[in-house]
Phi, psi and omega in degrees: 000124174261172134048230164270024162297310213277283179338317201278305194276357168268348189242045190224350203263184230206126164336348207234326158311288178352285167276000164267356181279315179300324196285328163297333142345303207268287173337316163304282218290331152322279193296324147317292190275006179286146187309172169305292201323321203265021169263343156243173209223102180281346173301319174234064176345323185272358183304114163275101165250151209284135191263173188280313210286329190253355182286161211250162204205103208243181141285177180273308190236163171197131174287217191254351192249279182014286180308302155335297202289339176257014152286314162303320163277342169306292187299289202300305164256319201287316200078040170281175162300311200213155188204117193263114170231126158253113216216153134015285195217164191231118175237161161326248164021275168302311197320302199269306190277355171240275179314343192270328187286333181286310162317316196293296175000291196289331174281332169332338177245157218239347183259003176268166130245145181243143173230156148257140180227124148202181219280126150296187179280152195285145181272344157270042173287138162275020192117296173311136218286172147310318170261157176274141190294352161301309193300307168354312175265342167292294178336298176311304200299300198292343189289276201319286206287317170259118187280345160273006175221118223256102162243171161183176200211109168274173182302179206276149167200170189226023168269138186250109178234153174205119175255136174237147178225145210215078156093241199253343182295152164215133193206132225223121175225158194216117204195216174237041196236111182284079174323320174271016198218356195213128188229224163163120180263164159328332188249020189286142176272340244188079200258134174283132190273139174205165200216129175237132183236148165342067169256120185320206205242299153331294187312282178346291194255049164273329209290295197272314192313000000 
């Protein structure tokens, strides 16, 4: 996003991101400057929390290749515990040449998890399945080989989520960019726009809970 592109997707993002983006905001720095004593929490010795050095650091908004590279960086750099992604439908095209190598990876450490969600079909469907019937055996395969890794296929929705979990973090990102069915390389001349945004934690669980 350039120029007055950028203006157009901030003044579309919603009093309630805004201000909940702010409040996260006010939360980094609280938790910067708070003493040690009160960053941890002896009531739950098992409890992981987060140090300045591992906390995650996200943007407000993201277009479709924005959002790429920061699919990526979920799997590759952040380190996280768990990586939720939820999308509709599961296709060829991204799963098996993009998303599925980035799982198996990720799954390779036995203290991570990965879970998946998608849709039944729509009562106005056209016959075609949600998942491509190509995807099926990677899917089965990775169900079979990793004991950390979780799918299922719920009544029908139409939310595209991806959740990441980091310690006591949680991050919650939600838009229309179909993760599991939609992906975007470097070399495409021709990217379909699609957009995913921040929602603080609070958003969250008014949303989800």
């Amino acid at each position: 996003l350039e120029g007055d592109d950028v203006e157009t997707a901030k003044s579309k993002i919603s009093e309630e991101i805004k201000e909940a983006e702010k409040q996260l905001v006010l939360e980094e720095e609280n938790a910067k400057n708070a003493p040690l004593s009160d960053k941890q929490d002896v009531s739950s010795p098992s409890t992981k929390l987060t140090t300045d050095k591992e906390r995650l650091h996200k943007k407000a908004l993201y277009d479709s290749l924005s959002f790429e590279l920061e699919l990526q960086k979920i799997f590759n750099e952040d380190d996280p515990d768990e990586i939720w992604l939820i999308s509709p439908w599961i296709r060829k095209g991204a799963f098996v040449h993009d998303r599925g190598p980035l799982i198996e990876n990720f799954l390779k450490d036995e203290n991570k998890r990965v879970f998946i969600a998608y849709s039944e079909p729509a009562l106005n469907n056209d016959g075609k399945p949600m998942m491509d019937e190509e995807v099926e055996p990677g899917i089965i395969q990775l169900d079979e080989q990793y004991p950390n890794f979780f799918y299922v296929q719920l009544p029908e929705f139409h939310l595209k989520n991806v959740i990441e979990v980091k310690g006591d973090q949680k991050v919650l990102f939600s838009g229309s960019f179909n993760v599991l069915s939609f992906s975007v390389s470097e070399q495409q001349k021709h990217v379909r726009r699609e957009e995913m945004t921040l929602a603080h934690h609070t958003v969250a669980k008014n949303k989800y809970a």
